[in-house]
N, C-alpha and C positions, 0 to 999 in steps of 0.2 A: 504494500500500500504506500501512496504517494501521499503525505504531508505538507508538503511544498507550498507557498505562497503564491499564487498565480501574479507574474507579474503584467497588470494589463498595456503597457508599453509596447513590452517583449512579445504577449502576444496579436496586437495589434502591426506592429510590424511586420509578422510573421504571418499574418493575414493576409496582409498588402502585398507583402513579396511570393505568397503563393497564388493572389487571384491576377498577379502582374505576368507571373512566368506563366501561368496556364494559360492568361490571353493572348502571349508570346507564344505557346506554343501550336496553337489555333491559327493562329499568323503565321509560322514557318510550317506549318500542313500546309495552306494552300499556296505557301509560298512556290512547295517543293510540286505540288501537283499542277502547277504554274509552268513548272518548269520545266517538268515530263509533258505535259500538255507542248510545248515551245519546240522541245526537244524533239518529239514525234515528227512535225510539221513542217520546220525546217533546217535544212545544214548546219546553216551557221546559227551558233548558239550567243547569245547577246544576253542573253538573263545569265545572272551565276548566281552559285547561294553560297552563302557566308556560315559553312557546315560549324567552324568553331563556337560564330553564337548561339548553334542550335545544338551545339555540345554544353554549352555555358548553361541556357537558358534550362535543359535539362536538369544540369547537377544542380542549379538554382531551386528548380522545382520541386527535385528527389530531398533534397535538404530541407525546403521549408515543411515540407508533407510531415516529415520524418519530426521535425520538432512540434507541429502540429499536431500530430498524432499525440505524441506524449503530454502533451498542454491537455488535449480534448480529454485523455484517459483522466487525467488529474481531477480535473474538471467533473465528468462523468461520476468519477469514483466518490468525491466528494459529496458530491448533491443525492445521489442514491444514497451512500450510509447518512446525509445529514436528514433526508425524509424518510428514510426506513420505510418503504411501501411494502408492506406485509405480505403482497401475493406475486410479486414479481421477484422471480429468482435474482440475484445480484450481480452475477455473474454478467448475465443475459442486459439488465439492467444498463452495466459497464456499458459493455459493448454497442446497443443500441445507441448509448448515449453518445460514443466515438463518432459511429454512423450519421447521426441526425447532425453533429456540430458538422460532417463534413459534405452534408447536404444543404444544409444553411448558409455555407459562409460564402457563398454566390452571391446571399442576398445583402451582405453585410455591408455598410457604407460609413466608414469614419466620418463622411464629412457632413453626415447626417444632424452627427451631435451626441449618437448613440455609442458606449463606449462595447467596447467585445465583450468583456464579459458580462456583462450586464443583457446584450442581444442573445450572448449562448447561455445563457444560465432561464434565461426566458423562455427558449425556446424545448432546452434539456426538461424543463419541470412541466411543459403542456402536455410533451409527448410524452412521458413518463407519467405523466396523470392518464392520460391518455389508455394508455396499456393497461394502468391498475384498475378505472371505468371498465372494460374490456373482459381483463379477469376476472374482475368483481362478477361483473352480469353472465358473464359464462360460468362462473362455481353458483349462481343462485337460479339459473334454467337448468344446470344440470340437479340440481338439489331438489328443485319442484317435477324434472323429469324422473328422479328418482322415487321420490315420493308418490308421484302418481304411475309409474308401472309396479310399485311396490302395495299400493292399492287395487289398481285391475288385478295382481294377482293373487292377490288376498277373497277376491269377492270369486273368482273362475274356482280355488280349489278349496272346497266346503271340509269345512274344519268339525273332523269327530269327535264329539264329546262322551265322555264317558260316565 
């Protein structure tokens, strides 16, 4: 378990330079298929690509992700043991929480006003309520689905009395 202080700087930063290199690498896709396109069509080749900033912009990416990933776990792990939801495994819990922050932070905008953690810690607790609603209403259909086949088959097989 991670104890750690989320520092929201460090992970703002690291927001910015992962949704910077993912839009760089969107841009050097079609840069490249730009270029296969070009290539196919004519001789002489007039486009080039600049493969070391698409080596850069990668390690850029692989790196922010990677510290990402450990920020979200912290994060994750925090909020689940600080709300202790009773029917959601924690494990699962974790994890999901990794998943949603790395679904979200497309939508994240510093210059909104909004600070990151404050955006992922909002979004980790709806979805994690989310899940517990969920469980909840599935363990209470399954409970009255018990209940009532435990009733049909109580009244189908007549009970001998002695």
């Amino acid at each position: 378990m991670s104890n750690h202080y989320l520092d929201n700087k460090y992970l703002e930063k690291n927001i910015i330079d992962f949704q910077q290199a993912k839009k760089n690498k969107r841009k050097y896709e079609l840069f490249r298929q730009d270029y296969e396109i070009h290539k196919k069509n004519t001789d002489k080749i007039t486009l080039q690509l600049d493969e070391d900033k698409i080596i850069q912009n990668e390690k850029i990416l692989k790196q922010s992700q990677d510290n990402l990933a450990k920020e979200f776990f912290t994060l994750a792990e925090n909020i689940v043991r600080f709300r202790n939801f009773q029917k959601i495994d924690y494990d699962d819990a974790v994890q999901e929480g990794v998943f949603i922050c790395f679904s979200k932070i497309e939508r994240f905008d510093p210059h909104r006003g909004s600070k990151a953690f404050n955006f992922l810690t909002t979004c980790l607790i709806h979805h994690l309520r989310q899940i517990y609603r969920s469980n909840k209403n599935f363990e209470e259909l399954k409970k009255r689905y018990q209940e009532f086949y435990f009733a049909k088959i109580s009244r189908e097989i007549p009970i001998k009395r002695i």
